[in-house]
C-alpha positions in Angstrom: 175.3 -27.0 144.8 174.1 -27.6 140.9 172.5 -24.3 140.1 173.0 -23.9 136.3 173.1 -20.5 135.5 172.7 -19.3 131.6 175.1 -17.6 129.9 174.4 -17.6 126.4 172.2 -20.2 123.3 173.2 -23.4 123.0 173.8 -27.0 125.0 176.4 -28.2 127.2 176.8 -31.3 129.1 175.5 -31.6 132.8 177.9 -33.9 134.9 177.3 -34.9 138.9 180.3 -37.1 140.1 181.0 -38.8 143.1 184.2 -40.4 143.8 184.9 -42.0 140.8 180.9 -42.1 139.3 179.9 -39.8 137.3 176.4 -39.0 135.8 175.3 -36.5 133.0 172.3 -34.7 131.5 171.7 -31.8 128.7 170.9 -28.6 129.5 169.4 -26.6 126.6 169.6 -23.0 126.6 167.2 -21.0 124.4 167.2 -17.3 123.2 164.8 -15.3 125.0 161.7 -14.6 122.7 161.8 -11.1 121.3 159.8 -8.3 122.9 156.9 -7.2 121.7 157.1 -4.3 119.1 155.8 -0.6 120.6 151.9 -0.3 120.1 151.6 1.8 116.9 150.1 5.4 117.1 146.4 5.7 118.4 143.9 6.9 116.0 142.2 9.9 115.8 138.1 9.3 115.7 136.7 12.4 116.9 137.7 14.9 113.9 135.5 17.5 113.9 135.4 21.5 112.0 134.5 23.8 114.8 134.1 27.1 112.7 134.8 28.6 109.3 135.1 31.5 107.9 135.3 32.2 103.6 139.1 31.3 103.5 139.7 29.4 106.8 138.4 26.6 109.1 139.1 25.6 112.8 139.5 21.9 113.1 139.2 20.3 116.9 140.0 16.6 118.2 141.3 14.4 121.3 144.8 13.7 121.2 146.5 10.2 121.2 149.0 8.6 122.4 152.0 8.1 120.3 152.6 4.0 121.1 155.1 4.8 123.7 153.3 6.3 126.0 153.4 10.2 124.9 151.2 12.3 123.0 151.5 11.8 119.2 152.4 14.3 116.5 150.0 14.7 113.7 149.4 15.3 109.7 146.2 17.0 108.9 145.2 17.2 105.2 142.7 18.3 103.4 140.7 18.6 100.0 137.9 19.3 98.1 135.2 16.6 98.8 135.3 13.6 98.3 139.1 14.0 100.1 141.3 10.7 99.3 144.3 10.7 101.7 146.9 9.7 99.4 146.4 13.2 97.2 145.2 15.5 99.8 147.1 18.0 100.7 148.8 18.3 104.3 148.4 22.0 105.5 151.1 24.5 105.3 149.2 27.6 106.9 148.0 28.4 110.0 148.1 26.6 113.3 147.4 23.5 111.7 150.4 23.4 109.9 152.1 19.4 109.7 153.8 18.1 111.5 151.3 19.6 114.9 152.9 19.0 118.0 150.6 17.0 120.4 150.5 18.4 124.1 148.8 15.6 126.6 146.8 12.5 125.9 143.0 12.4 125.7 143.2 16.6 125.7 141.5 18.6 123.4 144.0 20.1 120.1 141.8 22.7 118.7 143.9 24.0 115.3 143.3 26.4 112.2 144.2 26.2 108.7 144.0 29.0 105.8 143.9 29.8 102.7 140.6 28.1 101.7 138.6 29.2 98.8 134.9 30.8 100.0 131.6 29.0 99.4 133.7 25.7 98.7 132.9 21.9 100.5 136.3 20.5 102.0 137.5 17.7 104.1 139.7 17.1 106.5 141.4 14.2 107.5 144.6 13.6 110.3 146.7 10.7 111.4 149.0 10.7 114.2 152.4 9.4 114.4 155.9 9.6 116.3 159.2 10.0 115.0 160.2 12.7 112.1 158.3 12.3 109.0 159.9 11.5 105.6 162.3 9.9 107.8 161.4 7.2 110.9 157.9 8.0 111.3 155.1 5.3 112.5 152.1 5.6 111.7 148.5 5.6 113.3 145.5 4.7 111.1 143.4 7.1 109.8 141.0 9.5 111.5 137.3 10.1 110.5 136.5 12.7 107.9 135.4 16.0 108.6 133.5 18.1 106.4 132.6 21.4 105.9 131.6 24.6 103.8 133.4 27.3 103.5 131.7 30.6 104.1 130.8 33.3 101.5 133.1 36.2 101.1 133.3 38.4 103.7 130.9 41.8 102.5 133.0 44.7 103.3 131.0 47.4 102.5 127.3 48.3 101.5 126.3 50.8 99.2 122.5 52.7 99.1 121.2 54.2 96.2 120.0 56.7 95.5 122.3 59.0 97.5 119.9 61.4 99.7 117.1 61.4 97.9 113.7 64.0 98.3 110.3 62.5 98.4 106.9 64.3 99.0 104.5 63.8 100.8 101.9 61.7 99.5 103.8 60.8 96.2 104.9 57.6 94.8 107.7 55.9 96.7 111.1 55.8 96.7 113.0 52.5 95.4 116.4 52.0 97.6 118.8 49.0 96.1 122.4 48.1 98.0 125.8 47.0 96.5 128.1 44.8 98.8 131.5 44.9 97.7 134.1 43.1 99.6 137.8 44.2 100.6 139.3 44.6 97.2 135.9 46.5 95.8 135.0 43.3 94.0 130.8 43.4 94.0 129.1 40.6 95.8 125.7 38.9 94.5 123.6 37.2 96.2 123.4 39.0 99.7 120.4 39.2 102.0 120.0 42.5 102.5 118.0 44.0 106.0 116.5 47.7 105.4 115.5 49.6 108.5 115.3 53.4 109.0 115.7 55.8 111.6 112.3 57.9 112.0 109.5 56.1 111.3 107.3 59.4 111.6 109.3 60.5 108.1 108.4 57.0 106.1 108.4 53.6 106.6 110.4 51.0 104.4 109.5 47.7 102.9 111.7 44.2 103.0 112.5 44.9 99.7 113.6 48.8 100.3 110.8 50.7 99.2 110.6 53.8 101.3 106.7 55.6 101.8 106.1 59.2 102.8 104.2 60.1 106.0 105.2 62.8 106.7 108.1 65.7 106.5 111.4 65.5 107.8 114.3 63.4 107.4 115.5 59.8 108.2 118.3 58.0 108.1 117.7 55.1 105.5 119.9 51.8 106.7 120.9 48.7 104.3 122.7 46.0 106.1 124.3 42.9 104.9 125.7 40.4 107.9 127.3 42.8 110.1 128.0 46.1 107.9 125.5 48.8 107.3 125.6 51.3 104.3 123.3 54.0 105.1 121.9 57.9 103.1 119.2 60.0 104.2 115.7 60.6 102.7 114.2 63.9 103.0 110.1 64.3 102.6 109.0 67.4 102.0 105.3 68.3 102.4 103.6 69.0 99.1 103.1 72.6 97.6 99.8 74.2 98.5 96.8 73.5 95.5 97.1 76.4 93.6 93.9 78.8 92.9 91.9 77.8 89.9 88.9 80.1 90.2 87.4 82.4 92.7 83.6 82.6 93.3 82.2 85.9 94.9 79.1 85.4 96.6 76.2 86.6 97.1 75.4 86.5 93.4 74.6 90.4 91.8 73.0 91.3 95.4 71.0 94.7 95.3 71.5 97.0 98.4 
């Protein structure tokens, strides 16, 4: 019934004959157009540092889709700021570690990374891709930059000085200082340092640690730095009775 069905490229010869006519056209078979590639990676533009501590940070953003309709997989670097991508190093510790596993689309990938240095800016930059890297990987473009600051070391303990001191009543004060030291005994400057005490019938304490008399007893005498106290106990004693300088009789010489 002439339906021309294609097989394969190229032209052949179209011939309709009746009796002994005949009639003929072309037909021209094309290759079909090739499909379109897979959508690359989406890109990560949410990038943001949730939390830090002095030698860690907690990075969060919203997954993307990996061009083929699954959630991507990830490399997270990061370096001291200004980070450039092409030296910055991907992470190797922590939860962060590359390649990160996506989960779902458009769901939240909160991840954490050590072995940062304390009191130091970093950045942090991902990009999301499929495949295996170093090997077939396809690549996303580039997420923002995050940026954050790592926190000071961690104060692991607080020392007050003196140790148990005695006061008396009424006399000058006592001077308190405190020396944070962290894990490895290493001391910390630079701490803010809260003074409190624990009877404020005894003495009262300045800002700055300087403990007045009011009376005798004993309190407890409390430095704290963050969340770790270092404490010693101030005894006030009440002061030694004047002693006699001269006694006057009276009456004067009286005659009975």
């Amino acid at each position: 019934n002439g339906l021309a069905t294609s097989v394969a490229a190229g032209s052949t010869t179209i011939t309709a004959t009746s009796g002994t006519v005949s009639g003929t056209t072309t037909l021209t078979v094309t290759a079909p157009p090739p499909p379109p590639p897979p959508a690359p990676p989406g890109a990560v533009s949410d990038l943001s540092v949730v939390s830090t501590t002095d030698t860690s940070a907690t990075l969060t953003f919203t997954q993307v889709a990996d061009g083929l309709g699954n959630a991507a997989s990830y490399d997270v670097r990061y370096a001291l700021a200004p980070l450039a991508w092409g030296t910055a190093a991907s992470m190797t510790r922590g939860s962060c570690t590359t390649p990160v596993a996506g989960t779902a689309i458009g769901s939240p990938l909160t991840c954490r990374l050590y072995g940062l240095t304390a009191s130091t800016a970093y950045q942090f930059e991902v990009i999301a891709f499929r495949g295996t890297l170093n090997s077939n990987a396809v690549f996303g473009t580039l997420s923002n930059v995050a940026s954050a600051t790592t926190q000071p070391t961690a104060v692991a303990s607080v020392t007050v000085t003196p140790v148990a001191p005695t006061m008396v009543v009424g006399a000058a004060g006592v001077q308190f200082s405190a020396v944070t030291k962290d894990a490895s005994g290493n001391v910390l400057t630079g701490r803010t340092i809260t003074w409190s005490l624990s009877n404020t019938r005894v003495a009262t304490i300045s800002a700055n640690g300087l403990a007045t008399s009011v009376a005798a007893g004993t309190s407890t005498i409390t430095a704290t730095s963050g969340t770790v106290n270092g404490t010693t106990t101030l005894t006030v004693t009440a002061p030694p009775p004047v002693p006699v300088a001269s006694v006057t009789v009276t009456p004067v010489a009286p005659t009975a």
